[in-house]
MIMITI-648160 format. One record per residue (C-alpha): residue in three letters; x, y, z. Coordinates in steps of 0.05 Angstrom, whole numbers, padded with zeros to 5 digits, always signed. Each point is the difference from the previous one (the first is absolute). Layout:
<filos>
ALAXYZ/...
</filos>
This chain:
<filos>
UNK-00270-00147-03073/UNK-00011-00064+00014/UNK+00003-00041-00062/UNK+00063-00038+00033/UNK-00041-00035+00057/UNK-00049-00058-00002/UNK-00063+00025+00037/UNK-00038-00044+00043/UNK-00066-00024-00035/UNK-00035+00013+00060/UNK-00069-00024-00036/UNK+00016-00073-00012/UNK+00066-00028-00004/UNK+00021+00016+00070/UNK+00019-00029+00064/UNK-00056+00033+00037/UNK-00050-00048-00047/UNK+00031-00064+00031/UNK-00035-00015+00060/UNK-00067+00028-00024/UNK+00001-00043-00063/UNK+00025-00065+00045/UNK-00067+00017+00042/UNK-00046+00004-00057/UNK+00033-00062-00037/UNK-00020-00043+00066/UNK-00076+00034-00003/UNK-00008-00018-00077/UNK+00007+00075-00015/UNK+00032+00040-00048/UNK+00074+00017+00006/UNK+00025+00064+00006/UNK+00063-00016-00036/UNK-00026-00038-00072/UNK+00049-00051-00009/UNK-00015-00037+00066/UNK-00083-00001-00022/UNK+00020-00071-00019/UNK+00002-00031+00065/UNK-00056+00031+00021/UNK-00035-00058+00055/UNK+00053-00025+00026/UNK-00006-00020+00071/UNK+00054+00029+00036/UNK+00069+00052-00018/UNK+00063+00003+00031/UNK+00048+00073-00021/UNK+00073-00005+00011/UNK+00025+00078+00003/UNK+00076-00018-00015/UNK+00027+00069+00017/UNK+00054+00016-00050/UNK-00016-00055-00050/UNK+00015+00028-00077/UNK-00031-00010-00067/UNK+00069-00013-00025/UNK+00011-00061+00053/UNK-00059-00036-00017/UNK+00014+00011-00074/UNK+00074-00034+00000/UNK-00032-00058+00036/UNK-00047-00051-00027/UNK-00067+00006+00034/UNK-00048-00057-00024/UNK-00046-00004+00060/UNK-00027+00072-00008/UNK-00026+00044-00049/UNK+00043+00065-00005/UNK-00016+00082-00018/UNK+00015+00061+00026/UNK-00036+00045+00035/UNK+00029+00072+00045/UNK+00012+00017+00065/UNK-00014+00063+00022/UNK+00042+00067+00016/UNK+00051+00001+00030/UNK+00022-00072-00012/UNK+00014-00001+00073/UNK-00014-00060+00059/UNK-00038+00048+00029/UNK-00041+00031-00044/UNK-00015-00056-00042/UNK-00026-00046+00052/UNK-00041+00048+00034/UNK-00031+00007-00063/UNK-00007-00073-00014/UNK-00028-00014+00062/UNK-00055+00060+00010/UNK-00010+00002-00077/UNK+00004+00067+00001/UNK+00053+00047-00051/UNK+00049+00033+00039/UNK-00034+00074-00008/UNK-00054-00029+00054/UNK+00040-00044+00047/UNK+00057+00060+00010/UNK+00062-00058+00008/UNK+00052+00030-00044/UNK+00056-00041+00038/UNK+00029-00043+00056/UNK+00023+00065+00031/UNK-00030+00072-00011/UNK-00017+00065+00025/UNK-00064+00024+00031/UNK-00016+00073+00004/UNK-00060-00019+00040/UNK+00050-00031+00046/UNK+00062+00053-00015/UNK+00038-00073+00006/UNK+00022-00052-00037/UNK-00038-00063+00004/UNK+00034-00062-00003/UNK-00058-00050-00021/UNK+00032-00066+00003/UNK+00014+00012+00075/UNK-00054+00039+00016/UNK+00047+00057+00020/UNK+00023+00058-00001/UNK+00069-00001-00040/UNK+00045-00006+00053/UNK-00044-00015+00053/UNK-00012-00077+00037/UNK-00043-00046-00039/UNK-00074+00015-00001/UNK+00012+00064+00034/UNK-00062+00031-00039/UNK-00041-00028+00052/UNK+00030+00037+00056/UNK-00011+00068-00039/UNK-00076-00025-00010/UNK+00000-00021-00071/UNK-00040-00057-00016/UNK+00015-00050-00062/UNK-00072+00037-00033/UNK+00032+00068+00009/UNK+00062-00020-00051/UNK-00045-00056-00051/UNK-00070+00017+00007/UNK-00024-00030-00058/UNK-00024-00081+00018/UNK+00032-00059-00027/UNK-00031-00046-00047/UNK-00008-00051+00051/UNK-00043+00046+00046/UNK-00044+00037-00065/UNK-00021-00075-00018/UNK-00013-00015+00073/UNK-00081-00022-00020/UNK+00022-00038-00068/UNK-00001-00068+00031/UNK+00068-00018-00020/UNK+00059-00017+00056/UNK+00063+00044-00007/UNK+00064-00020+00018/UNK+00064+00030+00005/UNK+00070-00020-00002/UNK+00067+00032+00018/UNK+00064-00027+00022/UNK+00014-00001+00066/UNK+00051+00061+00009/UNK-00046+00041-00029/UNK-00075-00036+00040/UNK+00004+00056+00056/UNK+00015+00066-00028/UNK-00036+00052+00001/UNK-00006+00010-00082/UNK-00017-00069-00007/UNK-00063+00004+00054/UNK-00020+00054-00038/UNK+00000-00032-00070/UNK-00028-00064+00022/UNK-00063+00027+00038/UNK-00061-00040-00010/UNK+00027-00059-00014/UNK+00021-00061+00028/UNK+00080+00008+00020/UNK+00051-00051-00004/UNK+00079-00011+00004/UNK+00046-00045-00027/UNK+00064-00019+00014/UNK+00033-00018-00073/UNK-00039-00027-00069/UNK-00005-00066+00033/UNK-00040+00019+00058/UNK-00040+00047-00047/UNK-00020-00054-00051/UNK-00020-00048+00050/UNK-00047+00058+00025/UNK-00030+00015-00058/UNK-00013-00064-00020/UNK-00045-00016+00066/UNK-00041+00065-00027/UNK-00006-00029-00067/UNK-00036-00058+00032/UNK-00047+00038+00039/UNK-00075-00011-00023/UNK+00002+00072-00004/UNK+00016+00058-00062/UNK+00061+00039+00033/UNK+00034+00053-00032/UNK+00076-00002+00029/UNK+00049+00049-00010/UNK+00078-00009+00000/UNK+00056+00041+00009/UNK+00069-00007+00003/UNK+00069+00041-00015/UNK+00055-00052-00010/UNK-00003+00013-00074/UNK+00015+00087+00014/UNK+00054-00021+00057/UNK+00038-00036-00051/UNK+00001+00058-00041/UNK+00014+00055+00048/UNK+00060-00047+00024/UNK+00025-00035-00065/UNK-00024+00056-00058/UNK-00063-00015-00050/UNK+00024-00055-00049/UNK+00044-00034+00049/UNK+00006-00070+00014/UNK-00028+00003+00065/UNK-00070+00034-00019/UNK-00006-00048-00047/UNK+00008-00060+00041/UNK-00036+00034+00059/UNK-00067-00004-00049/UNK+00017-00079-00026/UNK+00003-00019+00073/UNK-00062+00026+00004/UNK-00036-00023-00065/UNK+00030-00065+00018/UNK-00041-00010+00053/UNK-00062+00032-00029/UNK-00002-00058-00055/UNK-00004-00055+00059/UNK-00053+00039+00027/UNK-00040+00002-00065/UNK+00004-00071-00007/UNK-00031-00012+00066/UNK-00052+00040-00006/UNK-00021-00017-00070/UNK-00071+00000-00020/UNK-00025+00039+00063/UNK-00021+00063-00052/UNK+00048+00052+00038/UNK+00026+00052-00048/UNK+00071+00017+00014/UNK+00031+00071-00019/UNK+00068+00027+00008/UNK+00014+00072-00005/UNK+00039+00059+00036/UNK+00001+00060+00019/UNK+00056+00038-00042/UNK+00059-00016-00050/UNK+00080+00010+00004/UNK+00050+00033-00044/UNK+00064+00003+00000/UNK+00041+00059+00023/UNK+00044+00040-00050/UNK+00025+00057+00040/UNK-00014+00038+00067/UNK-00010+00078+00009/UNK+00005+00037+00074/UNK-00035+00059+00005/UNK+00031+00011+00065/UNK+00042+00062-00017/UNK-00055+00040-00037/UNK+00001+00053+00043/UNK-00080+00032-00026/UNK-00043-00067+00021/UNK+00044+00023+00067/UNK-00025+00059+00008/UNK-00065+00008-00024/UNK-00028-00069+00022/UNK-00043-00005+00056/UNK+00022-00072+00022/UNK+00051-00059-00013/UNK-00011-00038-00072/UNK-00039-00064+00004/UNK-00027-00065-00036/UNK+00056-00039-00038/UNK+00059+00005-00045/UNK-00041-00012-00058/UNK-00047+00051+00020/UNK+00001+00050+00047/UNK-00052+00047+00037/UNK+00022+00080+00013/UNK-00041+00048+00040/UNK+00024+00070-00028/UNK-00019+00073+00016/UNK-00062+00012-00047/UNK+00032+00074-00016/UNK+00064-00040-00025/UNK-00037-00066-00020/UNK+00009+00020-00081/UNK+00071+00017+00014/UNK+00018-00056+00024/UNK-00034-00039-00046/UNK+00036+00034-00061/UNK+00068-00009+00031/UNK-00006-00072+00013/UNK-00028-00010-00068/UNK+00066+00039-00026/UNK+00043-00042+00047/UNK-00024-00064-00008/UNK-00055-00003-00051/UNK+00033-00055-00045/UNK-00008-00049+00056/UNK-00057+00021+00036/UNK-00072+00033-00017/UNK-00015+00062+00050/UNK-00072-00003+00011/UNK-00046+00049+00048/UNK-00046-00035+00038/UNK-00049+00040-00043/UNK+00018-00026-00061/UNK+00018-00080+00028/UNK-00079+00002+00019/UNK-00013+00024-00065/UNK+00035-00052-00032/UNK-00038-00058+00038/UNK+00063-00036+00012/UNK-00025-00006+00077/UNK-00071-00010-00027/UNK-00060+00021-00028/UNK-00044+00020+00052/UNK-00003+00064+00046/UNK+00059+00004+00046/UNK-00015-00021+00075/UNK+00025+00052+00053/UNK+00045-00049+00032/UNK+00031-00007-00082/UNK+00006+00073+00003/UNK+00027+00005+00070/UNK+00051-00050-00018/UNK+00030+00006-00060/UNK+00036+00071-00005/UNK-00008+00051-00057/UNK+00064-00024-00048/UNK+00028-00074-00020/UNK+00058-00025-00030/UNK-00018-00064-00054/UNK+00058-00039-00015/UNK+00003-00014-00071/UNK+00041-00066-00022/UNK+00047-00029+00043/UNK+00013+00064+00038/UNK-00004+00010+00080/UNK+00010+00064+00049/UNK+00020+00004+00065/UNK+00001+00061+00053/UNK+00044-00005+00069/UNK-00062+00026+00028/UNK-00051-00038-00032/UNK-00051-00041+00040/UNK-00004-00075-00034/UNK+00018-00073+00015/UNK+00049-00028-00044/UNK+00012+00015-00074/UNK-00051-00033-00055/UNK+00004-00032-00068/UNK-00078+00022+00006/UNK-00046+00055+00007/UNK-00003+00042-00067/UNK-00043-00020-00063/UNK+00051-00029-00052/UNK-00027-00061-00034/UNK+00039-00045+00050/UNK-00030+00027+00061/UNK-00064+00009-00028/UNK-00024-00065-00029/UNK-00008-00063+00038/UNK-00022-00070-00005/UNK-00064-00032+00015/UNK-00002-00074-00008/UNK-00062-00038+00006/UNK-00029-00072-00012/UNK-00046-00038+00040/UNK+00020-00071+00034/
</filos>
């Protein structure tokens, strides 16, 4: 059934490996992910998260500073998702994220996450109902599980995104900072660099996804969006050369291209026998159905639009491990319906009624989406 996808490899190769592996590297310990055991002892790591930034970018330019594989995101190749994961090193079976915006049957409500709402309500509403930031990601970050390690944590975001409520969450333990553009960020990072001290920094921005939202994946303006960037990065490397830091680039999913779009809209079963609006993104979305009519449903969207999309159960998407390998969390379980829709290629749905941001070039598990970069070398 699922021969078409590449599954996350979870084990090794994974974005959840990144910061735990940058942590060990600094405390002359073994790396989780192989290929980075040889800078094992260096004295300090910075990670740039460059949300959105593709295999396929990086290999049409030429890279010399860095050393370049592949390794996966997680599913759903989603903002979201992804960087919870990243951050709280945890498979998305335990931390329960499935997307930016999703439906709660513990709260009978949709939760929008990046505004700490819910959908429809002011920002940060949640904390007028009584929800606390624990009760929706109550697994702890990286920063705050390595609280005794000795090691300094910082954390990096730009500045529209320094005070929201996601972004508090996903930065807890360590050391938050803003910046204002790559300028102000470089300069910033280089006083760190100097300090006597072995900090672990973590970077994230989303010019590089922005481009691509606005301009399309291949487009002119993603690509320049990352050499303004990188530009900037190589002056930065040459001021802080010999200091042992270990610099990595990664991200948190791929793009792909769109082909053709499918609404679901006018398919009058999902209206009558679900139990709430569609939700997640266009590349894959999240249905709560009637468990009486749950395998009917299931066999007519697999008639209707099985070419373009797999039709999984919840059941059998656990099954699979394409969310992970270990037991599902209840907040997973309370979170993440009992049917999906998978886009397969360059395919994307849409529902009048559905419950989602914008429409993605991300989310499903198509090679492009799947794989990203991690570049590493140490300055």
């Amino acid at each position: 059934m699922m021969q078409d996808f590449v599954l996350p490899d979870y084990k090794e190769l994974n974005i959840i490996n990144v910061l735990p592996s940058l942590l060990n590297l600094i405390q002359n310990k073994k790396s989780k992910i192989r290929s980075l055991e040889k800078f094992k002892g260096v004295d300090k790591a910075i990670v740039f998260l460059v949300d959105g930034l593709r295999l396929e970018l990086l290999n049409s330019l030429l890279i010399k500073e860095f050393e370049l594989e592949k390794i996966t995101s997680v599913f759903p190749t989603t903002t979201a998702s992804a960087i919870t994961s990243f951050i709280t090193c945890e498979e998305p079976i335990k931390h329960g994220i499935p997307e930016m915006i999703f439906y709660s049957r513990k709260f009978r409500n949709f939760v929008d996450l990046f505004n700490f709402s819910f959908a429809g309500e002011a920002q940060n509403s949640l904390y007028f109902h009584g929800i606390e930031e624990k009760d929706i990601i109550k697994v702890k970050t990286f920063f705050e599980k390595n609280a005794k390690s000795g090691i300094k944590f910082y954390s990096f975001l730009p500045y529209q995104l320094f005070n929201s409520a996601y972004t508090n969450m996903t930065t807890k333990g360590s050391l938050r900072n803003y910046f204002l553009d790559y300028v102000d960020l470089f300069q910033k990072l280089k006083n760190i660099v100097e300090e006597r001290a072995n900090p672990l920094t973590y970077v994230y921005f989303d010019n590089v996804d922005i481009a691509q939202h606005k301009f399309g994946v291949g487009s002119e303006e993603e690509k320049n969006e990352f050499l303004l960037f990188y530009s900037l990065l190589k002056k930065f490397l040459n001021k802080i050369k010999d200091t042992n830091t270990l610099i990595v680039l990664t991200s948190d999913h791929g793009q792909i291209s769109m082909k053709g779009k499918v609404d679901l809209s006018n398919i009058s079963l999902l209206d009558k026998f679900s139990l709430t609006n569609p939700y997640g993104s266009s590349r894959v979305m999240y249905f709560l159905i009637k468990e009486s009519k749950l395998q009917k449903v299931q066999e007519f969207l697999e008639k209707k639009v099985g070419k373009k999309a797999f039709i999984l159960t919840l059941e059998e998407a656990i099954k699979s491990k394409i969310f992970g390998t270990k037991k599902p969390s209840k907040e997973f379980l309370d979170r993440a319906g009992n049917l999906l829709l998978i886009a397969k290629n360059g395919w994307e749905f849409e529902h009048e009624k559905a419950y989602y941001y914008t429409h993605r070039f991300h989310g499903a598990l198509t090679q492009e989406e799947v794989y990203v970069p991690l570049l590493a070398n140490v300055f």
